[in-house]
SERO-4910 file (N, C-alpha, C, O; in steps of 0.05 Angstrom, whole numbers):
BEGIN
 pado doro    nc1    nc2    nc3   cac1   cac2   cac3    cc1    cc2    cc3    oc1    oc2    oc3
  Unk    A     17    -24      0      0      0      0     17     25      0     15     46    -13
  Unk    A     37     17     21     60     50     11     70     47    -11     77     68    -22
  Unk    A     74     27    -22     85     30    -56     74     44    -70     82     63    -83
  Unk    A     48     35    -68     28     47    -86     24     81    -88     23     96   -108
  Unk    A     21     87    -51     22    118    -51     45    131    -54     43    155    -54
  Unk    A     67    121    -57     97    131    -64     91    139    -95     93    161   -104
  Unk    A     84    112   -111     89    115   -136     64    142   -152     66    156   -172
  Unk    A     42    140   -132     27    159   -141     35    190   -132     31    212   -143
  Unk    A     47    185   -110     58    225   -106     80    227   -126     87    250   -132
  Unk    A     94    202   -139    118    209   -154    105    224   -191    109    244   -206
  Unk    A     86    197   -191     75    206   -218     59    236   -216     55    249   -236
  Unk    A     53    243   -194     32    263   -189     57    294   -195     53    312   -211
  Unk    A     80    290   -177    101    302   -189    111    318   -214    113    342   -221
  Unk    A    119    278   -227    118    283   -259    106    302   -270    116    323   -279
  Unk    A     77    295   -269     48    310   -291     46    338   -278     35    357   -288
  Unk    A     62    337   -252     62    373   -238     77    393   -260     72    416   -268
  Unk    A     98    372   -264    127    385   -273    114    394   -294    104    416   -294
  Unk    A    112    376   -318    108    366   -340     80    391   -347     83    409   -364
  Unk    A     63    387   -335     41    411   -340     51    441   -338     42    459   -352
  Unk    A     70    446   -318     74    478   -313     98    481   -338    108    503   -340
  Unk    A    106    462   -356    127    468   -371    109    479   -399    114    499   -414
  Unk    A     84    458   -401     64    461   -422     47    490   -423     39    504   -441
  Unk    A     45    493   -397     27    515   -394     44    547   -393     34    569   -392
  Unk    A     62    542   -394     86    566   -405     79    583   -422     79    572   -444
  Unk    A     71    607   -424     62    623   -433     70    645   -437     83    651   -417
  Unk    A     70    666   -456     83    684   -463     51    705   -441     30    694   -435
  Unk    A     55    720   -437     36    739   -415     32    763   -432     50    776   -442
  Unk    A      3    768   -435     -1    790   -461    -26    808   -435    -42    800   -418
  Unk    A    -18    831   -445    -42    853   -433    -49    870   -462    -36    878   -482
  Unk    A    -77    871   -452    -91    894   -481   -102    917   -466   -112    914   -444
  Unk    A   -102    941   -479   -115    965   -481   -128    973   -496   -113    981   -514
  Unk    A   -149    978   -501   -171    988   -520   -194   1008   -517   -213   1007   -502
  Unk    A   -188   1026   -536   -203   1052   -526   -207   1060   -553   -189   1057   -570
  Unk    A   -237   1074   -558   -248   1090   -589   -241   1119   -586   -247   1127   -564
  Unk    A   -233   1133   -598   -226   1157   -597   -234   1174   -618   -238   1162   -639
  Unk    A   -239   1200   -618   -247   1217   -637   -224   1215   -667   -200   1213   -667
  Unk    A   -243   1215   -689   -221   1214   -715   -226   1251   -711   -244   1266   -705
  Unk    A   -188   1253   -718   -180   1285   -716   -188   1297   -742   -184   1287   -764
  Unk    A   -201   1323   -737   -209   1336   -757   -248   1332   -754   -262   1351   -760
  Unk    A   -257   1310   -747   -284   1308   -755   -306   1311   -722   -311   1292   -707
  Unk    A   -311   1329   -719   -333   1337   -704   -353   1313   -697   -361   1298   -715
  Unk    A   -360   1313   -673   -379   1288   -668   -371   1254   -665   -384   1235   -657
  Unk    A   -351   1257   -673   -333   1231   -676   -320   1227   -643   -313   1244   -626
  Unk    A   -319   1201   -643   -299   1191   -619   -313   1169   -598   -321   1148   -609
  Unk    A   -314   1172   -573   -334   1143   -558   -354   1153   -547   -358   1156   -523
  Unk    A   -370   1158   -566   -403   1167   -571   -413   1149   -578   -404   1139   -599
  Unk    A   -434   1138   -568   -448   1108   -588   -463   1118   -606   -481   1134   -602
  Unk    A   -455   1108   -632   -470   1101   -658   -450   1121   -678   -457   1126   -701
  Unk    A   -431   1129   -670   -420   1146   -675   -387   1139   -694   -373   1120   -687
  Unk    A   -380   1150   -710   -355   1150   -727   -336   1154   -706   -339   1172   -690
  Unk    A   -313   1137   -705   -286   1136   -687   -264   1120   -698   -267   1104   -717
  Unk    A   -240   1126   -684   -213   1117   -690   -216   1096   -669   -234   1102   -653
  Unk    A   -204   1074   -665   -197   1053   -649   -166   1048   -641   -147   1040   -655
  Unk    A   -168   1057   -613   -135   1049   -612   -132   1029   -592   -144   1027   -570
  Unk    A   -113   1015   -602   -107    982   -584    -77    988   -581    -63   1002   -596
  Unk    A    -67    972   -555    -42    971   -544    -38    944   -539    -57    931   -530
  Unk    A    -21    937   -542    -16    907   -531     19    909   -515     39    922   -522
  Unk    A     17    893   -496     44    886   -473     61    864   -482     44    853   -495
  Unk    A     78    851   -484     75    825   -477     98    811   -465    118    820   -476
  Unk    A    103    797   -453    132    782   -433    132    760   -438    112    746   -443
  Unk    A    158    751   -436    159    714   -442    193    718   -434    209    737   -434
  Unk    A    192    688   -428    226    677   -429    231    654   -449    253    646   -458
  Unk    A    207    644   -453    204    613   -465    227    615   -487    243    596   -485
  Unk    A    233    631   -507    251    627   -535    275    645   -529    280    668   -535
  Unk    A    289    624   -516    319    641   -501    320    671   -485    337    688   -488
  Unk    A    298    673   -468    287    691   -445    277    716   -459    279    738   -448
  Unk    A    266    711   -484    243    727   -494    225    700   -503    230    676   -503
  Unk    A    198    719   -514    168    713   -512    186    701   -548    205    710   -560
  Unk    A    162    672   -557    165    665   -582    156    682   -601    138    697   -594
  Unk    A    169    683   -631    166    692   -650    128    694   -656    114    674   -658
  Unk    A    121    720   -658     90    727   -665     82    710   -698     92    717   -719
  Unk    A     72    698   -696     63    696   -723     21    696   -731      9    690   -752
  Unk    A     12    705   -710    -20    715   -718    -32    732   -697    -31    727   -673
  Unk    A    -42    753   -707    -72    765   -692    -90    768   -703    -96    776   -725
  Unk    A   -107    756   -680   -142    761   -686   -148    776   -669   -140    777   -646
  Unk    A   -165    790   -681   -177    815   -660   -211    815   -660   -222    829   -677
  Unk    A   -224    804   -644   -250    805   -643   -263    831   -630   -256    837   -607
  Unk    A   -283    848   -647   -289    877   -646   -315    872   -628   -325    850   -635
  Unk    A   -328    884   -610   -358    882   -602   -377    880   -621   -375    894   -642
  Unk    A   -403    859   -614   -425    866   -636   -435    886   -632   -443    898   -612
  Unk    A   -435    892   -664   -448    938   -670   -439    943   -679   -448    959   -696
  Unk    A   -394    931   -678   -387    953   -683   -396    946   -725   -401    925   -736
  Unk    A   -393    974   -736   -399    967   -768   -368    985   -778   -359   1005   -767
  Unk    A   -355    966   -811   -338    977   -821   -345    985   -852   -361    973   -868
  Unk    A   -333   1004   -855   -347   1012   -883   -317   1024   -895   -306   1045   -888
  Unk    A   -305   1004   -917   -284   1019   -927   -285   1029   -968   -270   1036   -986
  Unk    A   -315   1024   -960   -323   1041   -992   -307   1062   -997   -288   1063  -1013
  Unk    A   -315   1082   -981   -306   1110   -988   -272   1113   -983   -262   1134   -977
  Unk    A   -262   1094   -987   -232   1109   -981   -219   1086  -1005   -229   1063  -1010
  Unk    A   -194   1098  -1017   -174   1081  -1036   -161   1060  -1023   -159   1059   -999
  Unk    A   -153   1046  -1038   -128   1022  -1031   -112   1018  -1037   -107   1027  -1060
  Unk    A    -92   1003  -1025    -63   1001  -1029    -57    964  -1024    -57    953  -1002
  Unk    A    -51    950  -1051    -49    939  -1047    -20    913  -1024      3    923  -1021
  Unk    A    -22    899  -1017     -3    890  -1003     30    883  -1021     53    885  -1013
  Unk    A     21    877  -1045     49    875  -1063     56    908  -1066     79    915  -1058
  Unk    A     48    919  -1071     50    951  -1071     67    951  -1046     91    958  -1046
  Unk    A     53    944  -1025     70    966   -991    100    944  -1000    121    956   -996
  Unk    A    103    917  -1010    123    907  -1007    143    914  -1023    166    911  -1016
  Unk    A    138    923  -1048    154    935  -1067    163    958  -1064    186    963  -1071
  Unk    A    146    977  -1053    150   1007  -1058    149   1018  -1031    156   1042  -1026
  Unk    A    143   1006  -1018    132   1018   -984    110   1030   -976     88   1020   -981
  Unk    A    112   1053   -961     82   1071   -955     85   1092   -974     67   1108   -976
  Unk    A    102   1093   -984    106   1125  -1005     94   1113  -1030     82   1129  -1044
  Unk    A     95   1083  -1039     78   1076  -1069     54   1070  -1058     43   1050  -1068
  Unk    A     36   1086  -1033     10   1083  -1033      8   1117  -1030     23   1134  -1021
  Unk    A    -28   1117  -1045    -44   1144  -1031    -47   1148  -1000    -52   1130   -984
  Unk    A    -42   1174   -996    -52   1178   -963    -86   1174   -962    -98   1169   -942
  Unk    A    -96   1176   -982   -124   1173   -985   -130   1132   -975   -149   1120   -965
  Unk    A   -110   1126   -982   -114   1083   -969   -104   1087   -944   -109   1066   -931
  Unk    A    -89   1109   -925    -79   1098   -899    -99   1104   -884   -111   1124   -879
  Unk    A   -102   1065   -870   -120   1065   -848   -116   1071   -822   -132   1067   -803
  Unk    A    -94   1082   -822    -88   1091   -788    -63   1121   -791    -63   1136   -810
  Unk    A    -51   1122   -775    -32   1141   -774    -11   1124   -770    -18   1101   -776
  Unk    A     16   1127   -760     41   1107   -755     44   1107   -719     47   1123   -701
  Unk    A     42   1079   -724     38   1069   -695     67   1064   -686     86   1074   -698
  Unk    A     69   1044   -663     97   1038   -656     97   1014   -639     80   1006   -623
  Unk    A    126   1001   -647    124    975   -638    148    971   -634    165    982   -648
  Unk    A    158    949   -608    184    942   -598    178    911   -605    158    897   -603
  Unk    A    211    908   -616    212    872   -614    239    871   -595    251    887   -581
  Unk    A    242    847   -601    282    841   -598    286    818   -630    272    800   -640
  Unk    A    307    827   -636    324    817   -659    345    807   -653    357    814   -632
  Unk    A    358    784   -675    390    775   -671    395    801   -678    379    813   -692
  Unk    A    423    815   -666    448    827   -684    471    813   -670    473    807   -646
  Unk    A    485    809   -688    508    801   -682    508    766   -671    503    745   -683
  Unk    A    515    769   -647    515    746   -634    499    752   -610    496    737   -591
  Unk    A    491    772   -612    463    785   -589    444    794   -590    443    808   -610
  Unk    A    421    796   -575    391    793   -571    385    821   -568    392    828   -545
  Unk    A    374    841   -581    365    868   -581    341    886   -580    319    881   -589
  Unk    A    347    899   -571    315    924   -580    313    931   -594    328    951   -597
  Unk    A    294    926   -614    297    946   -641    264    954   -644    246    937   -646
  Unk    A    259    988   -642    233   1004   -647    231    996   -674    250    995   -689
  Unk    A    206    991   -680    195    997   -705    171   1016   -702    162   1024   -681
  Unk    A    162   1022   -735    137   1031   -739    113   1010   -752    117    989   -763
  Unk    A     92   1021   -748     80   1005   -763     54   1021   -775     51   1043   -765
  Unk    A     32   1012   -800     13   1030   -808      0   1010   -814      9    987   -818
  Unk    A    -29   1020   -815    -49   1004   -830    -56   1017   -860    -49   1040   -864
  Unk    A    -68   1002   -882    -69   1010   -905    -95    994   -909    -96    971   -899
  Unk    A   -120   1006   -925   -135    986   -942   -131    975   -949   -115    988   -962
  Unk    A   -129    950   -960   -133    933   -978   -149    928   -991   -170    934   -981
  Unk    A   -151    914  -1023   -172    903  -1035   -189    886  -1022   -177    869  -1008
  Unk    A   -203    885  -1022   -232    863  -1015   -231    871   -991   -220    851   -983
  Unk    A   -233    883   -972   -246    903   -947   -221    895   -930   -226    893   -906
  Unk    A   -200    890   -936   -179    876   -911   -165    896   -906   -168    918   -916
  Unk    A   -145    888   -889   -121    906   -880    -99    907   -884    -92    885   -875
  Unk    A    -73    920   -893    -46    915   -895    -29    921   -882    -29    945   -888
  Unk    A     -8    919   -864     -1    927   -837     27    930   -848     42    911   -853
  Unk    A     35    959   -851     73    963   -862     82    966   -840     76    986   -825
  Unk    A    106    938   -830    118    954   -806    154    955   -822    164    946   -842
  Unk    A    160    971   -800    195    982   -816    206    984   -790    192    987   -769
  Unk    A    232    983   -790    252    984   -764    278    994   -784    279    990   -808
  Unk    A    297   1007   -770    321   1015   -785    349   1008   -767    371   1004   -778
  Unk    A    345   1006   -738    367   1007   -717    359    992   -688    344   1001   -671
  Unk    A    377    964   -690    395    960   -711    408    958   -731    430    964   -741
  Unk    A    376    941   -740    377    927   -773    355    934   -779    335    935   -765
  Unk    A    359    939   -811    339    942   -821    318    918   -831    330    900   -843
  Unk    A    294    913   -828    277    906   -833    245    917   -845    235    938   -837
  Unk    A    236    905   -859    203    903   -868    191    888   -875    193    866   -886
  Unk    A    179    898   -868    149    871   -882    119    875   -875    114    888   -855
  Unk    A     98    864   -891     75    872   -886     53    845   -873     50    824   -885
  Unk    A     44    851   -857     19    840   -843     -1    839   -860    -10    861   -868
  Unk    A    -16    807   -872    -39    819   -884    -61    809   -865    -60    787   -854
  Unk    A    -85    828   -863   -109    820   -849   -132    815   -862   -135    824   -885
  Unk    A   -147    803   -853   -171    799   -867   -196    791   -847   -195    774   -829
  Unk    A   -220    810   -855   -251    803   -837   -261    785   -839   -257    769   -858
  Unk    A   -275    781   -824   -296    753   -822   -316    759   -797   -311    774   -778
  Unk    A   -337    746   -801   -360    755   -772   -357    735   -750   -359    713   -760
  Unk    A   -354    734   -727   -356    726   -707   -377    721   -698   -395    735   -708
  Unk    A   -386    701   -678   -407    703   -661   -413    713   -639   -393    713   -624
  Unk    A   -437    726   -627   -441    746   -608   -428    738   -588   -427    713   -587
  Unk    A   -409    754   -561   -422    788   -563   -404    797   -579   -398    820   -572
  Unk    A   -391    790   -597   -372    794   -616   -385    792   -649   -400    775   -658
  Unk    A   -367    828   -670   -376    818   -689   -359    818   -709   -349    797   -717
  Unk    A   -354    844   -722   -327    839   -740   -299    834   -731   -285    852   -722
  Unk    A   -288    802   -734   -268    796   -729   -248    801   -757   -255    798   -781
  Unk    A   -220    811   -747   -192    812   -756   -173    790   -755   -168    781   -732
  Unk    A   -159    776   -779   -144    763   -767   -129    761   -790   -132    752   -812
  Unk    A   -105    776   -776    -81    785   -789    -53    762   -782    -44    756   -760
  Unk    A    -44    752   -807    -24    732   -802      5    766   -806      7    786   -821
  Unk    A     22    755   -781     56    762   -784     70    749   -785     75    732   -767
  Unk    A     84    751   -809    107    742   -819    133    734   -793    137    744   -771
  Unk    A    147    712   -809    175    713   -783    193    729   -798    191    739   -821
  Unk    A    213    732   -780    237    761   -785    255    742   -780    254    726   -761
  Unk    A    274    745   -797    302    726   -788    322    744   -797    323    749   -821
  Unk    A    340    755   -777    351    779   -787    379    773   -795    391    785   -813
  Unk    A    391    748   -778    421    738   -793    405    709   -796    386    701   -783
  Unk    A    423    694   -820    418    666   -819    427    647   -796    448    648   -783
  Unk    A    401    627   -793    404    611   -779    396    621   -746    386    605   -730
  Unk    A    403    654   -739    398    668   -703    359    658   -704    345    645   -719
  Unk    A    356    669   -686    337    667   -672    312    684   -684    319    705   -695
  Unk    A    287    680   -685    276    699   -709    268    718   -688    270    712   -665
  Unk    A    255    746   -698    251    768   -676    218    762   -669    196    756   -678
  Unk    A    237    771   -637    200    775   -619    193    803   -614    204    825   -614
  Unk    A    166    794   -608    150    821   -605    150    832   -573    149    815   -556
  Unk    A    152    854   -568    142    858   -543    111    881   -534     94    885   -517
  Unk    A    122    890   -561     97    923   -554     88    924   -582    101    915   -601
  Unk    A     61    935   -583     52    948   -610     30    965   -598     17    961   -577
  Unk    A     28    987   -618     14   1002   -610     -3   1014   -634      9   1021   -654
  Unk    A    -21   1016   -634    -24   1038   -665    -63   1038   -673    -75   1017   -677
  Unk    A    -76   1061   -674    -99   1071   -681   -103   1070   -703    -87   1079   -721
  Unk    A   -137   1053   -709   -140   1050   -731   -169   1064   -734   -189   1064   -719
  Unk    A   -165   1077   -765   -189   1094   -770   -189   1112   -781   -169   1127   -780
  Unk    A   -210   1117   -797   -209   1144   -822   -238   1147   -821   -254   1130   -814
  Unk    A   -243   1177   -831   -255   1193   -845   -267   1212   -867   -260   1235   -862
  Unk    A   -281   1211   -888   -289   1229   -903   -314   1241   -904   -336   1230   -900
  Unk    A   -309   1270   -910   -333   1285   -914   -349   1291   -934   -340   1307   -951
  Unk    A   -380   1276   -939   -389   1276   -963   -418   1303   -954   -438   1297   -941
  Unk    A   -411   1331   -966   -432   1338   -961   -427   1353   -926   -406   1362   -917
  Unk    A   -450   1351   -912   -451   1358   -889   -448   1332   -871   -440   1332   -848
  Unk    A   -455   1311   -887   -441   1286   -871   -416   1273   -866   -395   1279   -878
  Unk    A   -419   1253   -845   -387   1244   -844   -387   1215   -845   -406   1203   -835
  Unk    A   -366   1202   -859   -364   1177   -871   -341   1167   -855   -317   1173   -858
  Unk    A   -354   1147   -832   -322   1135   -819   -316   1111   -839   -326   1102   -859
  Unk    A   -292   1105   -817   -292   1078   -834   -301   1054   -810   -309   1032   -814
  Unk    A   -297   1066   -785   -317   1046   -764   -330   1067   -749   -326   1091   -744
  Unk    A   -350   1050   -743   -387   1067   -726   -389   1049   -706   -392   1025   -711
  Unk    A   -388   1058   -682   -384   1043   -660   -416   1039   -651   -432   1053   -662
  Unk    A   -427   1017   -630   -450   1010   -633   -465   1037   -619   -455   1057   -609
  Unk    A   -492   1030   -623   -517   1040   -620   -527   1045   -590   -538   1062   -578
  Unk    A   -517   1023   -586   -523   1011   -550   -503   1001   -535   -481    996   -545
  Unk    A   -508    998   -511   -487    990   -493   -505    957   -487   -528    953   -480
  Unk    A   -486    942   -495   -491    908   -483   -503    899   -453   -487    906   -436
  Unk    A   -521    890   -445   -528    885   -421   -507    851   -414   -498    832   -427
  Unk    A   -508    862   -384   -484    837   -372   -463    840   -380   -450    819   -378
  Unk    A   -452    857   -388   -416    854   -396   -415    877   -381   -403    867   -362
  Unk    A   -417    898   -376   -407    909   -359   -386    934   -376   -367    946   -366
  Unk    A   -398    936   -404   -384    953   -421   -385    939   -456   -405    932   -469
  Unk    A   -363    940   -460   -375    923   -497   -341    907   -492   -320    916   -485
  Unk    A   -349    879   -498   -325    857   -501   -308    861   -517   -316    873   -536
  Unk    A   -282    855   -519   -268    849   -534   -251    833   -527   -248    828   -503
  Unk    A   -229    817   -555   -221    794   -546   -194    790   -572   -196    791   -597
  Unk    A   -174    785   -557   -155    783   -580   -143    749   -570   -141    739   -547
  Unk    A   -137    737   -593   -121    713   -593    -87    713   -613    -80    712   -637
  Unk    A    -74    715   -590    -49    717   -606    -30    689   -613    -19    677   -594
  Unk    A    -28    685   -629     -2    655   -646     19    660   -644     31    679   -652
  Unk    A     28    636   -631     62    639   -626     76    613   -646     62    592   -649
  Unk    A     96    615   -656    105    592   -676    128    571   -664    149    573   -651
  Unk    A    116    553   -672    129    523   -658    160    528   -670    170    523   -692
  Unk    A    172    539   -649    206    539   -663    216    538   -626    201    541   -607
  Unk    A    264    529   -626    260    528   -617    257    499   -593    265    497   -570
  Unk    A    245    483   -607    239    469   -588    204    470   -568    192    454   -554
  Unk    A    199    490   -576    169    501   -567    141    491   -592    138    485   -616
  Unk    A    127    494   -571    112    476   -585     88    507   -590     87    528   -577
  Unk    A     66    494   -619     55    517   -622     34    537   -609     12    530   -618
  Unk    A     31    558   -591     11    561   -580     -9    586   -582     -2    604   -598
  Unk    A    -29    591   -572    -50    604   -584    -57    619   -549    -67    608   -529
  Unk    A    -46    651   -554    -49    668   -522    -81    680   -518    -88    686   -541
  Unk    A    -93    683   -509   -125    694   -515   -124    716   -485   -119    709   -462
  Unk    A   -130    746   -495   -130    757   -481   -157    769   -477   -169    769   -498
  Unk    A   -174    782   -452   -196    799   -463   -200    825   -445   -190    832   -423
  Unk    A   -217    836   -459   -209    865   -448   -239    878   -449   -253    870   -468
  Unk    A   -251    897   -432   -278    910   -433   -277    932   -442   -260    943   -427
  Unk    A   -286    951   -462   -291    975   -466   -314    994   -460   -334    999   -473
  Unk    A   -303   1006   -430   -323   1017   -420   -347   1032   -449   -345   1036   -473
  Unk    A   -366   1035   -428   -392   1043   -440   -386   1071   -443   -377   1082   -423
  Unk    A   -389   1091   -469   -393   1115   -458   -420   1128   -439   -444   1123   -438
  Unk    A   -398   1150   -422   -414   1175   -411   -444   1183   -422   -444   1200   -440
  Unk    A   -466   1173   -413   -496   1191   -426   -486   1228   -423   -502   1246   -430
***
């Protein structure tokens, strides 16, 4: 009978060990807040109303040589209400931002202003900080194109492509934008993410009216305690790590009556 309970505190052990190694996780925080598009009157976190959306994301890890694993997807699930409308504005296609950059698109396709984002990169034979920028751009068929650039260390680019799809309640237009890996010398370590930051949203004036490109809902959600939101971020099986999927969520207070 003590064998038995020996061998079960030992296995119980094991599957201790063994689970807290699995459940290793890169630790993500979100911020999300609608804000007035600049220039247009009436706009901002007013319900039913035209606004910019700005999201922040954190994130920490040790798991891929004491940074967080190489990013390779975001989904971003928006509250049900919210509505996108990118009729009224030009596009820039994704081979475009890769060939030519943000200068071979119209300012009339940028969907945001230039946001900002920290990774770490190989240089050398060491693990670094390197700021980037990043922008949103229209795309064809209602999606998104995400130019980010870094110069220092090393230079790098590349573009994020996103694309919509509807979700189910209390969630409605979902984002889910694949990122590329960055391998900055052959063979080093590919670069992680730590920060991004960046507001998305436009405006035009047709007339006395105003044309966003998102209209935040009508109403405030009962039982949530504000309007949901929910991001799921992808980490890539490199490494030695196996592949995993971070899910963060976050409430957007209700506006002020």
């Amino acid at each position: 009978m003590r064998r038995v309970s020996l061998c079960l505190v030992v296995i119980g052990v094991v599957v201790g060990c063994c689970c807290g190694v699995a459940l290793a996780e890169p630790q993500v925080t979100l911020k999300v807040k609608p804000v007035a598009i600049p220039g247009f009157k009436g706009t901002g976190d007013i319900l039913g109303a035209g606004a910019d959306v700005e999201a922040e994301y954190n994130i920490k890890g040790t798991e891929y040589g004491g940074f967080p694993p190489p990013l390779i997807g975001v989904n971003f699930y928006s509250p049900a209400g919210v509505k996108l409308n990118s009729k009224p504005f030009k596009t820039c296609a994704p081979s475009v931002l890769e060939e030519k950059g943000s200068e071979g698109c119209s300012k009339k396709s940028q969907a945001s202003p230039v946001g900002e984002a920290l990774g770490v990169v190989a240089f050398g034979g060491e693990r670094v900080e390197e700021k980037a920028t990043l922008q949103a751009f229209f795309a064809p068929g209602g999606g998104l194109a995400f130019y980010v650039t870094g110069n220092s260390p090393v230079s790098l680019a590349f573009v994020s492509k996103g694309n919509f799809t509807t979700a189910t309640p209390p969630f409605g237009p979902l984002l889910k934008a694949e990122v590329p890996l960055v391998e900055t010398v052959p063979g080093a370590p590919d670069a992680s993410v730590l920060h991004f930051k960046i507001k998305v949203g436009a405006g035009v004036k047709k007339g006395k009216k105003v044309e966003s490109y998102i209209t935040l809902p009508k109403k405030c959600p009962h039982g949530h305690g504000g309007f949901p939101v929910k991001s799921e971020l992808m980490y890539a099986a490199l490494g030695g790590l196996a592949a995993q999927t971070v899910t963060v969520n976050y409430t957007v207070p209700c506006p002020k009556k």
